[in-house]
FIRO-598118 format. One line per 4 residues: for each residue x, y, z of C-alpha. Coordinates in steps of 0.02 Angstrom, whole numbers, padded with zeros to 5 digits. Example, Ala and Ser with C-alpha at 12.3 -4.5 7.8 and 13.67 -1.06 7.14 Angstrom:
00615 -00225 00390  00684 -00053 00357
REM end
This chain:
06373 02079 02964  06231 02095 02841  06137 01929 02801  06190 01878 02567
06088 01809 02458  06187 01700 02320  06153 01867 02215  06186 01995 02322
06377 01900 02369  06410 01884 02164  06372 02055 02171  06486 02106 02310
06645 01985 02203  06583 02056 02052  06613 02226 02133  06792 02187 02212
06837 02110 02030  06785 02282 01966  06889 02359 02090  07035 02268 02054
07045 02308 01857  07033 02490 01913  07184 02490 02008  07279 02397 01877
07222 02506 01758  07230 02665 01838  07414 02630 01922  07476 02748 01768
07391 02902 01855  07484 02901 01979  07651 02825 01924  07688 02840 01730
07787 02991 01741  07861 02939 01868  07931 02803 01804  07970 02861 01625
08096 02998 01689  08187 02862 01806  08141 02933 01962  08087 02787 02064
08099 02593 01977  07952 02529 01913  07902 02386 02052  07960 02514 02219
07820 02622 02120  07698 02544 02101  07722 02453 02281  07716 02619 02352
07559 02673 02229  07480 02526 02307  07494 02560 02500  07430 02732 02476
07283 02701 02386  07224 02581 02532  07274 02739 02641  07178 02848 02542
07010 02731 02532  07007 02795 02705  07001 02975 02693  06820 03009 02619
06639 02927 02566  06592 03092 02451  06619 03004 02310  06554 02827 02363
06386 02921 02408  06365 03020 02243  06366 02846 02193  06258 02754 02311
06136 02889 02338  06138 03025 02189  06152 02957 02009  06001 02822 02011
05865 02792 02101  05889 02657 02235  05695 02610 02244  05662 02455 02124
05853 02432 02090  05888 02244 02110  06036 02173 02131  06053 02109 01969
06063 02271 01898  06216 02301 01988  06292 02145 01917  06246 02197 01763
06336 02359 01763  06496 02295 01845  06505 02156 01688  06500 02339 01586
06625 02412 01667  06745 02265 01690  06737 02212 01487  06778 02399 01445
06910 02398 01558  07005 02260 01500  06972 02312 01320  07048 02476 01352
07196 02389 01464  07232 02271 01308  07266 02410 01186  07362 02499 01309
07205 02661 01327  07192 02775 01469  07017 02782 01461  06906 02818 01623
06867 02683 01740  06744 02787 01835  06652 02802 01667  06643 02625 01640
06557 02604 01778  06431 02733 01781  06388 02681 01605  06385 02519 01645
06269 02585 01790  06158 02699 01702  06123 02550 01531  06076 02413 01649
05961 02546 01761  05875 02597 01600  05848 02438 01521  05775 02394 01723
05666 02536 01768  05678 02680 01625  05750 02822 01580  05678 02908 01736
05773 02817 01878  05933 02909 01813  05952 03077 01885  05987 03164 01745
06049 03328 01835  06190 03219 01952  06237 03152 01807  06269 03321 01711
06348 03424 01851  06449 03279 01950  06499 03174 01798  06465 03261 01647
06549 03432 01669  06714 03366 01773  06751 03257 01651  06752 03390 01525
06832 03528 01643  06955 03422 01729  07082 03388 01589  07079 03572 01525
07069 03638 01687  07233 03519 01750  07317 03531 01591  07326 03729 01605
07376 03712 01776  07540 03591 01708  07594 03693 01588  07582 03833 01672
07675 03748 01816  07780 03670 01680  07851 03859 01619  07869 03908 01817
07989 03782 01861  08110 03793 01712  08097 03993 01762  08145 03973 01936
08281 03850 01889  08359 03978 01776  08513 03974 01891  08518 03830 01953
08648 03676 01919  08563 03558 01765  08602 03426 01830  08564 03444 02034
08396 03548 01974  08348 03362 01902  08381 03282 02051  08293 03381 02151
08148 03380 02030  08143 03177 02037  08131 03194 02221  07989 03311 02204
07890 03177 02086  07906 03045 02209  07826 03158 02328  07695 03218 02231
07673 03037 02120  07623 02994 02306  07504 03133 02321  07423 03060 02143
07400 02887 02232  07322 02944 02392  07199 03049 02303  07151 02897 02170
07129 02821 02332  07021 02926 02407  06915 02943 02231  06916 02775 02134
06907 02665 02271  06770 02731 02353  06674 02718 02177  06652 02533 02207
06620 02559 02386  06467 02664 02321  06424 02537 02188  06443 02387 02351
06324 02504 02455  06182 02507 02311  06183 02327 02307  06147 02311 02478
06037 02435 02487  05954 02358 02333  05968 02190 02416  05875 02222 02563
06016 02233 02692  06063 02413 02712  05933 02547 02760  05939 02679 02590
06035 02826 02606  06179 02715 02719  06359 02741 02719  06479 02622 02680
06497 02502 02818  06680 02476 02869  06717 02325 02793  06664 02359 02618
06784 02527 02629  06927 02398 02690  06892 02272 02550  06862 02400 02423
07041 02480 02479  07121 02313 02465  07062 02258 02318  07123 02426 02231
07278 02393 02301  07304 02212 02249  07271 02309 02058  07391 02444 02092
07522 02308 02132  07509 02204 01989  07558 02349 01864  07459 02415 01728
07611 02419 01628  07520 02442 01437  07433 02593 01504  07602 02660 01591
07683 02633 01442  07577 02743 01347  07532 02856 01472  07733 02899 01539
07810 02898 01337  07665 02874 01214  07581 03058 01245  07755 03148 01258
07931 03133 01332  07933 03209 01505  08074 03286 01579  08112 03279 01786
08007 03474 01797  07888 03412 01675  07818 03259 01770  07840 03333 01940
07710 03491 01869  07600 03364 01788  07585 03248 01946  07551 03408 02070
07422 03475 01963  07335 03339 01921  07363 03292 02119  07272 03458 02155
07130 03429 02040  07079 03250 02111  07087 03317 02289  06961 03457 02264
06841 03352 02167  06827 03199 02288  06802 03345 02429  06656 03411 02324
06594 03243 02304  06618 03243 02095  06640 03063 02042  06799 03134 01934
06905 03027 01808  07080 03030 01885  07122 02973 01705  07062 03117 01621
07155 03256 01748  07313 03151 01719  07302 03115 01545  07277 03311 01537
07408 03360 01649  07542 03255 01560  07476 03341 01373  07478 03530 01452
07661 03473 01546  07731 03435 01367  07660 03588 01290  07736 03683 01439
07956 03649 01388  08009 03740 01242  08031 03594 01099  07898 03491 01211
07801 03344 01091  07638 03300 01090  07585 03158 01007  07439 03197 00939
07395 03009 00855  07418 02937 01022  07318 03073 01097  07153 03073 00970
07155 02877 00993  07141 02905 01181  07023 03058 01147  06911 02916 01057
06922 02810 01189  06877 02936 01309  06702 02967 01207  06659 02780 01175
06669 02733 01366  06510 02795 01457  06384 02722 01302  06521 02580 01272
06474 02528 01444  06301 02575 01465  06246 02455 01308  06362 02313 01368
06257 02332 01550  06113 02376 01463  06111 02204 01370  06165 02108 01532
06037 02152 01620  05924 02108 01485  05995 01927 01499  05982 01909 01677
05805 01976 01668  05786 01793 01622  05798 01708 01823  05964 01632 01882
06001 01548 01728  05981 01716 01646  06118 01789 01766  06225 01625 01764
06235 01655 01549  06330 01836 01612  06430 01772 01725  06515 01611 01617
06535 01753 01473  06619 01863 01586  06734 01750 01640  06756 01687 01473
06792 01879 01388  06917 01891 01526  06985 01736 01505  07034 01773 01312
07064 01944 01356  07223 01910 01467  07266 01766 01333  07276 01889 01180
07385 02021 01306  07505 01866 01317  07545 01873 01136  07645 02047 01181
07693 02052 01335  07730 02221 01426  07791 02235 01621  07896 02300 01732
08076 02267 01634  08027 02346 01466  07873 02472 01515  07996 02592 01458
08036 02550 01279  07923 02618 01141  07947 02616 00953  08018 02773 00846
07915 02941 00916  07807 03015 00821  07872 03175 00744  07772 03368 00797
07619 03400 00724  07549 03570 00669  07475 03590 00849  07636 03546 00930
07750 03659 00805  07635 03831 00829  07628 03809 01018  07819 03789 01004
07845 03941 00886  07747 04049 01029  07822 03975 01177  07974 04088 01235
08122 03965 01290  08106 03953 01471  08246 04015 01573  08353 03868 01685
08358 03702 01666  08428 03670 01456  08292 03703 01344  08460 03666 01278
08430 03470 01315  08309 03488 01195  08201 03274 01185  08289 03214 01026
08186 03184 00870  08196 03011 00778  08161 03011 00602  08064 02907 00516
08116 02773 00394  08044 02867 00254  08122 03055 00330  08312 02964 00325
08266 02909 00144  08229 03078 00085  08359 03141 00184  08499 03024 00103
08421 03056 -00068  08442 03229 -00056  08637 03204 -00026  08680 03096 -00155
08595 03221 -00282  08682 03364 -00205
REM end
């Protein structure tokens, strides 16, 4: 094994950390929808979530090497860049985790990245064109391009259930989401893990231990793997919550379309190497799976917040590394200041998540839902009812407080 430094090994934990807030909060790719229509209980989910993102890890190194070897240059990158980003990325993370957000993990990290290699070595050491065509575009195309896919896939199923027996049709459909809510988890696997893999390789390639342009050695795709999984098993269960009943209410056909597309999606991009949000190609799946059922609800508050979120994350993260690196531009005690205040953010982080706490026995309770919008209302107006399975079951509306007040005003008068 490659001789550490005391750097280069904070790096490496710093890394694994990183890794282990992405599975946490990423676990809702794979297994909101899942879990919000009943088909599998939430702790078998994400236990099996878990197993196959370690599979996955596995599979590829497309993605770890777009990392490693394409978005920055690895000449003059020192180790404590790296550490700088990963304190980025981990700070948005749990940020986003605390307000229950499904922003991008892989963007907090390559922001993180790209701050603390500009405030390093300049503007130049990025390479601008990776970043546009294997970060940039995806992250725009692969929610429109998934969420077209779902509701297309959405209208297809309740078509060729037109015949079939409501309730056996639902059955079979919660089968089918296990199936593909697997497929989800072994392509995060096989995308998000080997993100910190990549970020790992840098640092030893930046530390002096790796020859450039290396692949991941074994054991950092094992610990990487592991260390995803460990995150998947604990439960992101704010980010579920939001992700399986804040966007919409998914029926059995709805979350098995949204899970295969967005399945689909993740595949082809880690093949072609794109360092893809499996966040955004979710998120989007879910939205264009609710705007697929006749009556379908999309909530648009929930979705603009997360839209927001979504935006803020790559320069969120790339001034937080940005000013890291400043600080450990200092010597050790420079870096040693970073590390006690990320420990510290964490720290009150998790403490201010304990005031409400969400898991596995009430991941599936929200407040009132938010009533359609305009967008939601003209999509439904055009949307012929699809044949099968009940458009007749239509996802029940509850009024507001102030809706049952007009609503009982108007029958005293009459």
């Amino acid at each position: 094994m490659e001789s550490f430094s005391l750097i280069l090994a904070i790096v490496v934990v710093t890394a694994l950390a990183f890794d282990f807030t992405n599975g946490f909060h990423d676990t809702a790719n794979a297994m909101a929808t899942t879990i919000s229509t009943g088909a599998m209980k939430p702790k078998v989910a994400v236990a099996m979530s878990a197993v196959l993102n370690l599979v996955g890890a596995f599979l590829s190194v497309e993605v770890a090497n777009t990392i490693s070897k394409g978005l920055v240059d690895e000449a003059g990158i020192r180790p404590e860049v790296i550490f700088a980003a990963l304190v980025g990325a981990i700070l948005w993370n749990l940020l986003t985790w605390l307000v229950g957000l499904p922003s991008s993990s892989s963007h907090a990290l390559m922001g993180g990245l790209i701050g603390a290699t500009i405030a390093s070595a300049g503007v130049g050491a990025v390479h601008g064109d990776v970043l546009v065509t294997k970060v940039l575009i995806p992250a725009i195309a692969a929610p429109l391009v998934a969420g077209i896919a779902a509701m297309l896939a959405t209208r297809l199923t309740y078509s060729l259930g037109k015949k079939a027996d409501g309730e056996a049709s639902r059955k079979g459909y919660r089968a089918g989401q296990i199936a593909s809510a697997g497929l989800v988890s072994l392509a995060h696997g096989t995308n998000d893990a080997q993100k910190t893999m990549g970020i790992i390789t840098l640092a030893l390639v930046a530390g002096g231990t790796l020859a450039p342009d290396s692949d991941p050695p074994m054991w950092v795709i094992l610990s990487a793997g592991i260390a995803i999984a460990l995150g998947t098993y604990l439960g992101g269960w704010r980010i579920i919550r939001t992700m399986g009943k804040g966007l919409t209410d998914l029926q059995p056909q709805q979350g098995f379309a949204a899970q295969t597309s967005a399945a689909t999606v993740i595949l082809a991009s880690s093949h072609l190497g794109f360092s893809l949000s499996t966040t955004h190609s979710v998120s989007g799946a879910v939205m264009g799976a609710g705007l697929g059922r006749k009556g379908g609800v999309v909530r648009w508050s929930t979705a603009t917040r997360m839209f927001v979120a979504w935006g803020l994350t790559l320069p969120a993260a790339a001034l937080v590394g940005a000013l890291a690196e400043y600080v450990t531009g200092f010597g050790a005690w420079g870096t040693a200041v970073v590390a006690v205040f990320l420990i510290a953010s964490s720290a009150a982080i998790w403490k201010l998540s304990r005031r409400e706490i969400v898991d596995h026995t009430n991941v599936n309770d929200t407040d009132d839902a938010e009533p359609a919008g305009v967008v939601t209302t003209a999509m439904a107006a055009v949307t012929p009812p699809p044949a099968g399975t009940p458009a007749e079951e239509p996802v029940p509306s509850f009024p507001t407080q102030a809706t049952a007040e007009r609503t009982h005003s108007t029958t005293t008068t009459v």
